[in-house]
Wavefront OBJ file of the C-alpha trace (Angstrom):
o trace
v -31.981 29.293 9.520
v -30.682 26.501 11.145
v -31.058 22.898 10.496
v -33.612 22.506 13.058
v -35.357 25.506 11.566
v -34.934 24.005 8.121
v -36.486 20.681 8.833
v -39.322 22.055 10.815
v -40.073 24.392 7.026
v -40.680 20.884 5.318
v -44.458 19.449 4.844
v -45.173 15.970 5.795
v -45.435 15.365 2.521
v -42.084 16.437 1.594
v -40.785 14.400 4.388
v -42.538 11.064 3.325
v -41.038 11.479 -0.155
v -37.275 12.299 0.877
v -36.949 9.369 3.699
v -38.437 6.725 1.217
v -36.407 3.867 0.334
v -36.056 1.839 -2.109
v -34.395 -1.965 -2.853
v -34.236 -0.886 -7.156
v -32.585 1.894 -6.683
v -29.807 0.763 -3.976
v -29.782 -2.584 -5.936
v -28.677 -0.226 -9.370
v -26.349 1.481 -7.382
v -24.532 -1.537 -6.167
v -24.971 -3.458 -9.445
v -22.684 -0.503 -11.242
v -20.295 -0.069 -8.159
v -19.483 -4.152 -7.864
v -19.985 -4.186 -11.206
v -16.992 -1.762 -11.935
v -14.993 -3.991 -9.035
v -15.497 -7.042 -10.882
v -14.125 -6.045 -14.088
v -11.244 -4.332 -13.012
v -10.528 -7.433 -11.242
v -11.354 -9.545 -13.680
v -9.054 -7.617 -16.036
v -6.661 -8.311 -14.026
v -6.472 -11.372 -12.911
v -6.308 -12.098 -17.071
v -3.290 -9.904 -17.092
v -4.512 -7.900 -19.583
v -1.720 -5.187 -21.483
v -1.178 -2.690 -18.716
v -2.925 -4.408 -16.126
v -0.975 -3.178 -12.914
v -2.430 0.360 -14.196
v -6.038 -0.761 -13.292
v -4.650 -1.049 -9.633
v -5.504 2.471 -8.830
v -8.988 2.837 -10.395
v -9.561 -0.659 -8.781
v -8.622 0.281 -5.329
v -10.560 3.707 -5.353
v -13.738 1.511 -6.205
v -12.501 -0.552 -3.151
v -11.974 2.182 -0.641
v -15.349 4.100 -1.643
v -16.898 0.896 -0.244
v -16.853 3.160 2.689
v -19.405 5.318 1.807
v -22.030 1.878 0.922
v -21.074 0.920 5.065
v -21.656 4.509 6.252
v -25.158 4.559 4.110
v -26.044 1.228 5.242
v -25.492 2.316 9.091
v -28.458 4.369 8.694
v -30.629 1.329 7.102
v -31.496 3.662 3.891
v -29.728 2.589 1.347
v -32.162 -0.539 0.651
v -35.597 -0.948 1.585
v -35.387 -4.409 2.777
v -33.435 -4.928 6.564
v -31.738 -7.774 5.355
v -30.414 -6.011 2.114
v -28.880 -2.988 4.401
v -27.496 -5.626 6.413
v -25.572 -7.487 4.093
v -24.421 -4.586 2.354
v -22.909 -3.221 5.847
v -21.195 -6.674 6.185
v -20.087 -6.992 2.796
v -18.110 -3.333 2.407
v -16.593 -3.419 6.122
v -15.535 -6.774 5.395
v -13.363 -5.597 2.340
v -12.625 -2.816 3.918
v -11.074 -4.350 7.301
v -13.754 -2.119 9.303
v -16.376 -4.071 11.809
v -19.827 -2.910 11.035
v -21.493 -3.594 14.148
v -19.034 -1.299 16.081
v -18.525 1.461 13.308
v -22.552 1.734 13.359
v -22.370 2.853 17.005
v -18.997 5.089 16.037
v -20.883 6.879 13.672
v -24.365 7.497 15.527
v -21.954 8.812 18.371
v -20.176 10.791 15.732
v -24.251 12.190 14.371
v -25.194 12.488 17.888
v -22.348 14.686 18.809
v -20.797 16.343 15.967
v -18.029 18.494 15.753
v -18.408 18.545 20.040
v -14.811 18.003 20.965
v -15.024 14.922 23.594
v -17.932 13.349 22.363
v -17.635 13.360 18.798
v -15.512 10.080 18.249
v -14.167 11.105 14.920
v -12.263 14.455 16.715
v -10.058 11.690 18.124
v -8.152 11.558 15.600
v -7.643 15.371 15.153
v -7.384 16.781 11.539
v -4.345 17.449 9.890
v -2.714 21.059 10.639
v 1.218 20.749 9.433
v 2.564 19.720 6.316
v 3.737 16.769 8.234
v 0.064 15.809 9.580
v -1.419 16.214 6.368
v 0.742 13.853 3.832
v 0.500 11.207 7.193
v -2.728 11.755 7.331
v -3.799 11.421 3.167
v -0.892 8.843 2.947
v -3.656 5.988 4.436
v -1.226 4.738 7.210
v -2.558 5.875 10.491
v -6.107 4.920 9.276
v -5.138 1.356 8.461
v -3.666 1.218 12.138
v -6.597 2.085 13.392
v -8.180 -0.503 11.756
v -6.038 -3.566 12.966
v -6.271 -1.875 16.268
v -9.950 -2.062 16.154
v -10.326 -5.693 14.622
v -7.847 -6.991 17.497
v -8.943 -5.279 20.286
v -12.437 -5.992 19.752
v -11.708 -9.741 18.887
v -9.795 -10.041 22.016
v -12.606 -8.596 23.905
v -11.108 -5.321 25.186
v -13.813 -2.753 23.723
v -14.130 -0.242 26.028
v -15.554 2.500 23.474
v -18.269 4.562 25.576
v -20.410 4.847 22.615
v -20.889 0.700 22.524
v -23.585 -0.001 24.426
v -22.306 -2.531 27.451
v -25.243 -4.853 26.529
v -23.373 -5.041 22.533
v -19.874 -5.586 23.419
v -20.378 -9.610 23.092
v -21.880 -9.075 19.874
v -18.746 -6.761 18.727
v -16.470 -9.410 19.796
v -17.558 -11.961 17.868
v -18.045 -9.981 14.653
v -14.867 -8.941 14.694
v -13.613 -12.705 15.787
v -15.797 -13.626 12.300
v -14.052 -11.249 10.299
v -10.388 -12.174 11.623
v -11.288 -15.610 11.156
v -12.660 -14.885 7.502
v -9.206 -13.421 6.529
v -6.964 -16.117 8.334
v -9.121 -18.699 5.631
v -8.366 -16.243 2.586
v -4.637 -15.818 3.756
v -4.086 -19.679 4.294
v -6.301 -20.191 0.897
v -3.984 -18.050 -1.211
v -0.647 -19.502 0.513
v -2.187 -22.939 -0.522
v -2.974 -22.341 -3.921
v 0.099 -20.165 -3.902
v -1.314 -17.469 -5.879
v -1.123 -13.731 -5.891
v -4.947 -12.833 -6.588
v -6.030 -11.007 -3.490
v -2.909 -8.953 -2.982
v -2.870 -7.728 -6.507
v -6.728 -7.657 -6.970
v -7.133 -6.156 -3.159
v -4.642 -5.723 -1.069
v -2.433 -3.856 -3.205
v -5.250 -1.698 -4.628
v -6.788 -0.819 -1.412
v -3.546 0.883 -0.200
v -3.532 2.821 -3.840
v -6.745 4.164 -2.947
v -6.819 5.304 0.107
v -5.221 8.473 -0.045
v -8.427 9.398 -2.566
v -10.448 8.183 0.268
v -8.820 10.646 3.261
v -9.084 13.638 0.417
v -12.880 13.257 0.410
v -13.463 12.959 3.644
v -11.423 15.392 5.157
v -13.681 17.911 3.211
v -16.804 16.983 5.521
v -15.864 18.482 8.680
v -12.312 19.629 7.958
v -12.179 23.256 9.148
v -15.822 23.382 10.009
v -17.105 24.943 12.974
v -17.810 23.071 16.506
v -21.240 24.618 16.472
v -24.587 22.299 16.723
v -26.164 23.767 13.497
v -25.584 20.130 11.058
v -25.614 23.106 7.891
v -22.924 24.682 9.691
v -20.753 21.634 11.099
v -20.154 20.139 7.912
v -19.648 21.128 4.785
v -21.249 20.131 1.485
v -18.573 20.123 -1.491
v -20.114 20.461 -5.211
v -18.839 18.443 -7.416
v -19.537 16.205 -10.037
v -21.890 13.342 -10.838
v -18.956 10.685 -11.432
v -17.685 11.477 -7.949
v -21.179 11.421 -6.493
v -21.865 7.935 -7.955
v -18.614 6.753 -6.322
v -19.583 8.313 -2.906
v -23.029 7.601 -2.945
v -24.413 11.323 -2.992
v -22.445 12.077 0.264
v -20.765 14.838 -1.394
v -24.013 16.154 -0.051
v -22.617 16.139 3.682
v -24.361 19.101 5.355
v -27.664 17.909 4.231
v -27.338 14.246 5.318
v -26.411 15.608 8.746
v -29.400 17.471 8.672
v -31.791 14.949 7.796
v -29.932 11.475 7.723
v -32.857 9.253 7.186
v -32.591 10.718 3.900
v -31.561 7.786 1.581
v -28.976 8.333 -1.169
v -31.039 8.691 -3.924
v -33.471 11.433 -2.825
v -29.830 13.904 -1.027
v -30.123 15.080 -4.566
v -33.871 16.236 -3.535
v -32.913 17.621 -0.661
v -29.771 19.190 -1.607
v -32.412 21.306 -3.774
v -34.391 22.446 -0.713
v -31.686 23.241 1.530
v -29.178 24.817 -1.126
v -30.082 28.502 0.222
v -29.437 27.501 3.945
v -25.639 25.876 3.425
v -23.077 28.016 5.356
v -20.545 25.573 4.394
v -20.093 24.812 0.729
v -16.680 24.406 -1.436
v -16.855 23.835 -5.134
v -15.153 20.754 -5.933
v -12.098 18.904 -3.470
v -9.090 20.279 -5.193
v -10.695 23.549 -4.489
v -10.977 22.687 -0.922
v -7.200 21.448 -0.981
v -6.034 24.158 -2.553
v -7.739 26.723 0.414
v -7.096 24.128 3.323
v -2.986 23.525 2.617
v -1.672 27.037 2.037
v -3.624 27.883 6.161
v -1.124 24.865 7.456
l 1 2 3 4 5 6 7 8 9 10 11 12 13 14 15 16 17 18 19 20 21 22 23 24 25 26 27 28 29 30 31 32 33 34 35 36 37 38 39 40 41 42 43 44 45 46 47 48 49 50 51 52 53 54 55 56 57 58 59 60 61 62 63 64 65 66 67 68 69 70 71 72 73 74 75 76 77 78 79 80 81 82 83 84 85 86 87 88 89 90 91 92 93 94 95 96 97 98 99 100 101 102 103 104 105 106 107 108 109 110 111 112 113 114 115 116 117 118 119 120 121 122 123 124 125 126 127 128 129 130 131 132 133 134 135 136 137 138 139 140 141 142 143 144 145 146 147 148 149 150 151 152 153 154 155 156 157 158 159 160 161 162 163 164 165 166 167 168 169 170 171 172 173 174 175 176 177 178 179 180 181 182 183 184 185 186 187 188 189 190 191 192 193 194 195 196 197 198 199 200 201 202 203 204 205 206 207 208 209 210 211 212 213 214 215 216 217 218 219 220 221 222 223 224 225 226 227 228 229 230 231 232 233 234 235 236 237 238 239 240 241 242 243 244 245 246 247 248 249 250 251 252 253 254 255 256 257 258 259 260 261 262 263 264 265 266 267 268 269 270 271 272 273 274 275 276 277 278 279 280 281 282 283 284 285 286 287 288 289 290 291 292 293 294 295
């Protein structure tokens, strides 16, 4: 059964229950995952015993801000627009990734997954040498991409097919905002002459990105370019620390399939559609451990 075949098995009532959102729940999941932020940072900036050891847990929680954006592109995590909206605004801010534009990225990328030439994330192909790989988890070419993105956007010069003409003004000026936004927290902290944000953020965030390009290399690493979504990506079982931090995407193959599914109910649905995975891996050092030894 394919995905299409799998959703078409569910009752209406099944479907009313899995795509309904809810502002407690999203609101409990961001209360524990800022939460966490905040006292590492907080920790820190006290200079605690130790303290430059909380860099790494601190910028995992930073970089897994990702996964809040890519739920909040969808408009599940929260109930409320508004909520979804700041939330989208919020992570790609910290993360130096425009939400406006990575919305349309990623409905391209839903669209047309796995479909070399239309599925934007292929253009950056995955890792297949020894070389490509540690580049690849080391967090460099991703952060490139980033500035790339903030700059050429800012300056106008957005040519990505999968931003609607009608948008690009829009795109500019968000990423004009966010530019702006950390030109005032650059000249702020050479003011005050203080270390905060590189130590607190900056620093952190390049710690954890290499956790960040692990995880998601397992969703469509080695997959195949078919157009079944329980085939295309893979859903990797692991456990419920790392699905807190990732906001149940571990459950990949099953938000492709349905992915007005909100975070809270993949669980659900994970349930439902366990029998019909083609693509599964138990755990990401698992799928390390099978993807390096094929480069």
């Amino acid at each position: 059964m394919d995905h299409r075949g799998f959703l078409a098995s569910l009752s209406p009532a099944q479907c009313r229950a899995l795509t309904e959102t809810s502002d407690a729940r999203g609101l409990a999941q961001l209360a524990v995952h800022l939460g966490a932020i905040g006292l590492l940072g907080g920790l820190m900036v006290a200079r605690v015993p130790f303290w430059p050891v909380l860099m790494l847990p601190q910028g995992i929680l930073l970089v897994f801000l990702f996964t809040l954006l890519h739920e909040a592109s969808h408009a599940t995590p929260f109930r409320s627009r508004w909520l979804n909206a700041a939330a989208a605004h919020l992570s790609g801010f910290v993360i130096g990734l425009p939400p406006r534009w990575f919305r349309y990225f990623h409905f391209a990328h839903h669209r047309f997954t796995q479909v070399p030439g239309k599925d934007p994330e292929l253009d950056a192909p995955k890792p297949e040498t020894w070389g490509q790989y540690l580049v690849h988890v080391s967090g460099g070419p991703v952060w490139a991409s980033h500035v790339r993105t903030l700059i050429r956007n800012a300056a106008g010069r957005c040519e990505d097919a999968y931003v609607p003409a009608a948008r690009r003004g829009a795109v500019r000026r968000e990423a004009q905002v966010m530019l702006g936004l950390y030109l005032v927290l650059l000249a702020g902290s050479l003011a005050l002459a203080t270390p905060v944000l590189l130590f607190v953020w900056l620093i952190p965030m390049m710690l954890g990105q290499p956790f960040l390009r692990l995880y998601l290399l397992a969703e469509h690493g080695r997959c195949p370019h078919v157009a079944d979504m329980l085939e295309n990506s893979r859903t990797t079982l692991t456990n419920a620390l790392v699905r807190r931090l990732a906001w149940n995407m571990p459950y990949h193959a099953e938000h492709h399939s349905y992915p007005t599914v909100p975070f809270h109910r993949l669980p659900e649905l994970h349930r439902l559609a366990a029998a019909h995975l083609k693509v599964t891996e138990t755990g990401y050092a698992r799928f390390h451990a099978r993807y390096a030894p094929e480069m």
